[in-house]
MMTF fields as JSON, N, C-alpha, C and O atoms, coordinates in Angstrom:
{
  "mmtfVersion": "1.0.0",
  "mmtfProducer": "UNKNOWN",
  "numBonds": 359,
  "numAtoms": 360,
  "numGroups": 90,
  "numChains": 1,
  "numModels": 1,
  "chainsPerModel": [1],
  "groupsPerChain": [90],
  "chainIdList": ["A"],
  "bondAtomList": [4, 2, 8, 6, 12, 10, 16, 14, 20, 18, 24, 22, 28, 26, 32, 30, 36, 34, 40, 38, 44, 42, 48, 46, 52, 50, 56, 54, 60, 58, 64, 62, 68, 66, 72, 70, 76, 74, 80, 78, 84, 82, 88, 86, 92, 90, 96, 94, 100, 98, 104, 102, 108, 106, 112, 110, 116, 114, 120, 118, 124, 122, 128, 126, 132, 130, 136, 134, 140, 138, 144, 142, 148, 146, 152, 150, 156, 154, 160, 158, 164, 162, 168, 166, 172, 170, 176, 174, 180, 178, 184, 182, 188, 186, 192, 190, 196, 194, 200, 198, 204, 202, 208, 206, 212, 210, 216, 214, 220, 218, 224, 222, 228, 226, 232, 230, 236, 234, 240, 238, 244, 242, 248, 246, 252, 250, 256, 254, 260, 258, 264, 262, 268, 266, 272, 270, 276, 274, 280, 278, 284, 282, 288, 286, 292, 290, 296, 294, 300, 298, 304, 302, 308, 306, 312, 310, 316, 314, 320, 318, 324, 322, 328, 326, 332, 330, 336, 334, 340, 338, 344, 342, 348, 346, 352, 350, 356, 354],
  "bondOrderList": [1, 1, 1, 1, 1, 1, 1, 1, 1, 1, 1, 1, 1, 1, 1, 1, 1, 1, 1, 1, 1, 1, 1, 1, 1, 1, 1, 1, 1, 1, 1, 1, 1, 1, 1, 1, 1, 1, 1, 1, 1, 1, 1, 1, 1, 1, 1, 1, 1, 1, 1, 1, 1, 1, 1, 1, 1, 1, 1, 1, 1, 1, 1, 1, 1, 1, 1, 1, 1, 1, 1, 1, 1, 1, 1, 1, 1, 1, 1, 1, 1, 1, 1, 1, 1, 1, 1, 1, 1],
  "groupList": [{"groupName": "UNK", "atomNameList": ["N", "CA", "C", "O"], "elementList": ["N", "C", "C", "O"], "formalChargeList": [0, 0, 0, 0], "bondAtomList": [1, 0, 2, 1, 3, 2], "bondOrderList": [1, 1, 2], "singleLetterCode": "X", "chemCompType": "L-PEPTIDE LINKING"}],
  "groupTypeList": [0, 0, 0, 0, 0, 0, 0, 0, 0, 0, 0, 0, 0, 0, 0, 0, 0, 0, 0, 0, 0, 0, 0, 0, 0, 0, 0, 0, 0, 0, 0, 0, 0, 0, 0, 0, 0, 0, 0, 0, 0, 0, 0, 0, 0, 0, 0, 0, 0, 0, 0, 0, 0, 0, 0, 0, 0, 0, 0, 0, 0, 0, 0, 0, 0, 0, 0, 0, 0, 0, 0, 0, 0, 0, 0, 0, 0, 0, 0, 0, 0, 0, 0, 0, 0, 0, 0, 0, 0, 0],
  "groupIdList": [1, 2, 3, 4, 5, 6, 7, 8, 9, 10, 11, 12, 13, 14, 15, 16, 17, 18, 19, 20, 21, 22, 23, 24, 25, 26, 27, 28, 29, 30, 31, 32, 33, 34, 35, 36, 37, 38, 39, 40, 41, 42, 43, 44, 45, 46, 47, 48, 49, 50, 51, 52, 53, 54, 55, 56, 57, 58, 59, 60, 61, 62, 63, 64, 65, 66, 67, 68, 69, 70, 71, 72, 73, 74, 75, 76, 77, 78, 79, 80, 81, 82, 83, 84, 85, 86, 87, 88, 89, 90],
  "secStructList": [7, 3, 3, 3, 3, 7, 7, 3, 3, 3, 7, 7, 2, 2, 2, 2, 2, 2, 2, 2, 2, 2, 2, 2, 6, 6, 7, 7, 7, 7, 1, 1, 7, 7, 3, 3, 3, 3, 3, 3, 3, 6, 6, 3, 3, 3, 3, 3, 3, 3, 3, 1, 7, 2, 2, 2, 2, 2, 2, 2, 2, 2, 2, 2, 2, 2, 2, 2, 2, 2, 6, 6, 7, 3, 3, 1, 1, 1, 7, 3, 3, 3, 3, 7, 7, 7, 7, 1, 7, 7],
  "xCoordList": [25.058, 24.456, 22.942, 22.489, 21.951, 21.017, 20.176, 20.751, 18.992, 18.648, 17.268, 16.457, 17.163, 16.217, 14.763, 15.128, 13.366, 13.099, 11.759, 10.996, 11.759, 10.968, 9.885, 10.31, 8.256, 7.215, 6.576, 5.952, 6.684, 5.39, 3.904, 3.428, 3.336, 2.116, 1.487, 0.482, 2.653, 2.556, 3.993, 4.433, 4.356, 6.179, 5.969, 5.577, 6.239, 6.974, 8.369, 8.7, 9.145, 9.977, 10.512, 11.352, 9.668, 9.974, 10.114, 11.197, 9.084, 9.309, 10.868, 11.529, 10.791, 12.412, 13.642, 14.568, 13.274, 14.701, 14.587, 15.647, 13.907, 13.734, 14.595, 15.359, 13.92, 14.477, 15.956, 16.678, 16.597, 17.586, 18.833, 20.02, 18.314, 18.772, 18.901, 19.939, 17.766, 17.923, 18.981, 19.733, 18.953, 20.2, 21.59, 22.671, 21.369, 22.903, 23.312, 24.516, 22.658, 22.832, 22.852, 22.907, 22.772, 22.926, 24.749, 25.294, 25.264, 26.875, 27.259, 28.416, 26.668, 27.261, 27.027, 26.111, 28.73, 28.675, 28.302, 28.889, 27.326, 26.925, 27.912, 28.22, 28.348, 28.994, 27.904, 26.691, 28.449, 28.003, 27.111, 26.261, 27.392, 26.104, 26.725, 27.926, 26.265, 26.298, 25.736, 26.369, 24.521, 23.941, 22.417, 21.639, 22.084, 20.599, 20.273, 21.03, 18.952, 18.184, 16.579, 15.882, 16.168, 14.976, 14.136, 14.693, 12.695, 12.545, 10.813, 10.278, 10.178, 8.909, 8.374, 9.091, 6.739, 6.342, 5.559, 4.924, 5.339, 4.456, 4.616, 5.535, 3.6, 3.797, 3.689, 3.344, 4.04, 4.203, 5.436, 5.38, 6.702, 8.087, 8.706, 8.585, 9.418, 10.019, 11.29, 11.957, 11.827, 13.568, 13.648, 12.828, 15.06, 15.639, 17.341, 18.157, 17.65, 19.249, 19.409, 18.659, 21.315, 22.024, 22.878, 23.477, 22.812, 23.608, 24.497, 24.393, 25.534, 26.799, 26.128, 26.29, 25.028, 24.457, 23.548, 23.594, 22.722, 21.325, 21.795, 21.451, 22.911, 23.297, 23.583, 23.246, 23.967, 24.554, 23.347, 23.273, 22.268, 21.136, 20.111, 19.206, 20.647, 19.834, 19.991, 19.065, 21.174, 21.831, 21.193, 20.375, 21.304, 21.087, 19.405, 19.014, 18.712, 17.315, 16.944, 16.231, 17.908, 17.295, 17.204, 16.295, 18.222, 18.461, 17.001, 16.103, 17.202, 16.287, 14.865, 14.408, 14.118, 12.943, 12.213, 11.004, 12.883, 12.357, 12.218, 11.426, 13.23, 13.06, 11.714, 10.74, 11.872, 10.649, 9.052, 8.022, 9.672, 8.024, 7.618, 6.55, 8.725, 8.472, 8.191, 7.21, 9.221, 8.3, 7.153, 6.532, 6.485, 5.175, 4.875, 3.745, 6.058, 5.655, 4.964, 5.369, 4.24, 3.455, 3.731, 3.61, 4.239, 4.429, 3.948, 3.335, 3.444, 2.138, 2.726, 2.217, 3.569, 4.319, 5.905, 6.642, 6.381, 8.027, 9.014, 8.742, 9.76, 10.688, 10.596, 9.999, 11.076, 11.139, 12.744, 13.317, 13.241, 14.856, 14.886, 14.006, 15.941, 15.658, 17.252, 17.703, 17.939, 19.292, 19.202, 18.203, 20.408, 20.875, 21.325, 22.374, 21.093, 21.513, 22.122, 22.897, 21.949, 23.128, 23.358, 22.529, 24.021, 23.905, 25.166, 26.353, 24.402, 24.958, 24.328, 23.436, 24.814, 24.687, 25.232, 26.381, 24.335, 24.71, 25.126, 25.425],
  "yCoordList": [-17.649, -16.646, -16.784, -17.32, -16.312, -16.537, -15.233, -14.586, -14.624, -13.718, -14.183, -15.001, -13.616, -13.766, -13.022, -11.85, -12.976, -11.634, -12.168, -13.114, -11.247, -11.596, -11.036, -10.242, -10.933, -9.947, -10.214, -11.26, -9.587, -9.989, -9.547, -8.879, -10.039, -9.105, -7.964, -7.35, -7.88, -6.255, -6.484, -7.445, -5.254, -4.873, -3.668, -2.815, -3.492, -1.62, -1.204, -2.167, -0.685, 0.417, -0.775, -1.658, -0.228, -0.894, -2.316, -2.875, -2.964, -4.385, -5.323, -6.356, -4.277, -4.673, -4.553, -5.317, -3.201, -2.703, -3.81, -3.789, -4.509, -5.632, -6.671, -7.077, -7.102, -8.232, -8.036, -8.959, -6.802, -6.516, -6.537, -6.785, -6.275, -5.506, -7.786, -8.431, -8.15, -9.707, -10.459, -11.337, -10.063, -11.223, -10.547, -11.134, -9.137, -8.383, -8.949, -9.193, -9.192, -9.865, -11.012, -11.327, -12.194, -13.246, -13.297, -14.214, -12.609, -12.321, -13.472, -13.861, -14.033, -14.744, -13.886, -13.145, -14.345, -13.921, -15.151, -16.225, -14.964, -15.898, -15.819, -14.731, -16.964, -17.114, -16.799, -16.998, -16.41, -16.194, -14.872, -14.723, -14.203, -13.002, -11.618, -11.41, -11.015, -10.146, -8.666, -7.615, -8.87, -7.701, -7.532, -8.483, -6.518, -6.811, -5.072, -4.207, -4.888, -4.229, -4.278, -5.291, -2.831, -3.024, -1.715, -0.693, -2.072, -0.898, -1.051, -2.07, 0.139, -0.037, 1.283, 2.054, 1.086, 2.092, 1.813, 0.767, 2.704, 2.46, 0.931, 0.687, 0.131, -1.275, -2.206, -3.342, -1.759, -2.332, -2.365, -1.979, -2.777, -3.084, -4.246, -5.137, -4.449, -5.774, -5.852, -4.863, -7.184, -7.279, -7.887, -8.599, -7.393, -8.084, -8.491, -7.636, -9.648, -10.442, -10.833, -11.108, -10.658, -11.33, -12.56, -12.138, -13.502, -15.215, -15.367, -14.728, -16.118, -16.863, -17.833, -18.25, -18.625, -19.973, -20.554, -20.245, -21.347, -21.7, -21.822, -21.158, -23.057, -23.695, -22.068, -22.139, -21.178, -20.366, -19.863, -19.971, -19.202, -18.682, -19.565, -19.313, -20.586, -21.551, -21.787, -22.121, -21.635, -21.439, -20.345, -20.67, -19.163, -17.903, -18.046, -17.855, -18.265, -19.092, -18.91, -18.069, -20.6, -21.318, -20.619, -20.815, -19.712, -18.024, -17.0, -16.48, -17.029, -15.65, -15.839, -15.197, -17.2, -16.62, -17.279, -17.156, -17.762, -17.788, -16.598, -16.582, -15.417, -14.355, -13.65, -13.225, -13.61, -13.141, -13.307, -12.634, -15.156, -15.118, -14.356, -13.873, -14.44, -13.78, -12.48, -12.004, -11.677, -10.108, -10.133, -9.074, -11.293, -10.761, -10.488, -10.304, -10.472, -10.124, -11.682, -12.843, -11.248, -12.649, -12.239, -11.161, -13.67, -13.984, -14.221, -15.135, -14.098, -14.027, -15.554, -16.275, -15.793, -17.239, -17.367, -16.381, -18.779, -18.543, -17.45, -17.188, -17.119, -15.926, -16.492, -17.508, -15.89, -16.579, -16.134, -15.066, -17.42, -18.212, -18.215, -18.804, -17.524, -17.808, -17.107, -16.086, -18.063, -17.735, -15.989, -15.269, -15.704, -14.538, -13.929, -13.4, -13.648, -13.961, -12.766, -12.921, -11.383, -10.343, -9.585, -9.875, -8.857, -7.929, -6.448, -6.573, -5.182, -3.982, -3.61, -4.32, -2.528, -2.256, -3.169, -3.598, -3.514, -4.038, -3.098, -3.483],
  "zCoordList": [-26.106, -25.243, -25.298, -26.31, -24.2, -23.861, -23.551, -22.676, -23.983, -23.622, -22.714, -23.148, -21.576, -20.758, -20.619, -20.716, -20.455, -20.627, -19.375, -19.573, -18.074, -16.954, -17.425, -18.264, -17.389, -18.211, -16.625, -16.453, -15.871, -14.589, -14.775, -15.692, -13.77, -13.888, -13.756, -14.117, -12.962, -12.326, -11.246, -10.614, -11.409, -10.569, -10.285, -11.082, -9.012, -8.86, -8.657, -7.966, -8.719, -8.737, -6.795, -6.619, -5.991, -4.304, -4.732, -4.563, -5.286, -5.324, -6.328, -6.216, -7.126, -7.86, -6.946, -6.67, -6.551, -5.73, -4.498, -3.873, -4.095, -3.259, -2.985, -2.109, -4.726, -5.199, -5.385, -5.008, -5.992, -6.193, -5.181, -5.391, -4.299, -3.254, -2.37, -2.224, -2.109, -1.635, -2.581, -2.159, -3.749, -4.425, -4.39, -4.432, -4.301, -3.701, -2.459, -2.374, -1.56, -0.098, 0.377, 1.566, -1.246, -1.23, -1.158, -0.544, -1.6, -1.539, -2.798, -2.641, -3.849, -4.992, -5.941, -6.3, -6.454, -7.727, -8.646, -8.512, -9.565, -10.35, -11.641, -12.128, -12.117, -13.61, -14.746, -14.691, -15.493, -16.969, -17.201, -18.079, -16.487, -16.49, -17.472, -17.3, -18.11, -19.204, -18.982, -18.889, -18.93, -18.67, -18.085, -18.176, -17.589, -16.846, -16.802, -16.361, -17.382, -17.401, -16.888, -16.823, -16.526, -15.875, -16.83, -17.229, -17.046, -17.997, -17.666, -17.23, -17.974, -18.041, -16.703, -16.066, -16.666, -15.617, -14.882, -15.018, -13.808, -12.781, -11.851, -11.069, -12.146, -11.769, -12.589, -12.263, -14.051, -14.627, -15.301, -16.469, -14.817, -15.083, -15.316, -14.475, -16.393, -16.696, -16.938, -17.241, -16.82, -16.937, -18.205, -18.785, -18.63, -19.5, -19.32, -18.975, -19.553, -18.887, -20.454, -21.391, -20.134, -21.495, -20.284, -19.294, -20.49, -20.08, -20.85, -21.897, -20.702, -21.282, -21.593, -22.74, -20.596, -21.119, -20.274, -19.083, -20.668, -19.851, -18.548, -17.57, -18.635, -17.446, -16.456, -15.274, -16.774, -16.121, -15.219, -13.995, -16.213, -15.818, -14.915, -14.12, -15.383, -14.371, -13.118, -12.379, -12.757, -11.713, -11.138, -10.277, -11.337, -10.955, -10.739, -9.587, -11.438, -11.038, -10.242, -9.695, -9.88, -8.638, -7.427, -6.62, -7.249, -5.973, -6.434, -5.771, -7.335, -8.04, -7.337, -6.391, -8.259, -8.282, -6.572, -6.375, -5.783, -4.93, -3.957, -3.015, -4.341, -3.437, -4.208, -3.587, -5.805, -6.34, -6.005, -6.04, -5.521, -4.766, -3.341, -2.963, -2.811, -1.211, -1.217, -0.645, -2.009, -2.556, -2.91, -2.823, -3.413, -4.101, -5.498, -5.949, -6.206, -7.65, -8.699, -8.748, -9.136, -9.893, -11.222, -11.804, -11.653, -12.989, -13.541, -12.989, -14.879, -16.145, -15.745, -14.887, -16.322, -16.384, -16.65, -16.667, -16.87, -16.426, -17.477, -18.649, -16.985, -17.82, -19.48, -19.836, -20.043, -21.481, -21.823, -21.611, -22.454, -22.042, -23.989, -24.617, -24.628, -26.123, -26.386, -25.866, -27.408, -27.613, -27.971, -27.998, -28.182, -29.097, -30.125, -29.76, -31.441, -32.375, -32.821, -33.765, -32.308, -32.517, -31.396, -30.533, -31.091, -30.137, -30.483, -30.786, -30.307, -30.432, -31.95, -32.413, -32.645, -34.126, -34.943, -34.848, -35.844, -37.276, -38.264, -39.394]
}
């Protein structure tokens, strides 16, 4: 498993639901996907994804961040892609 974590430069609330809303209307279901959260304030909001596996997320990607550019949201730089080593309570 793979945890993902998007940090932009700035996001709003409209510009997520955007993005959200363009890969809902892509009509794929992507393999390997876990979980996805959105957290933070104002315009400054960031994601966090749990993957089955790179290959999976990579996939999902290649759809993703090109709608990300057309919204407008700018990336400090690329997501940061780093296994998982527990998840829930210990």
């Amino acid at each position: 498993m793979i945890a993902v974590y998007y940090s932009p430069e700035s996001m709003t609330e409209a510009q997520y639901r955007e993005v959200s809303g363009r890969v809902q209307g892509l009509g794929i279901e992507f393999n390997g996907f876990e979980h996805h959260s959105c957290f933070g304030e104002g315009d400054q909001l960031a994601v966090y994804e749990i993957w089955r596996s790179r290959e999976d997320w990579d996939e999902f990607a290649r759809h993703l961040m090109p709608i990300v550019d057309d919204v407008g949201v700018k990336m400090r730089r690329p997501p940061d892609v780093m296994p998982v080593v527990a998840m829930g309570p210990e």
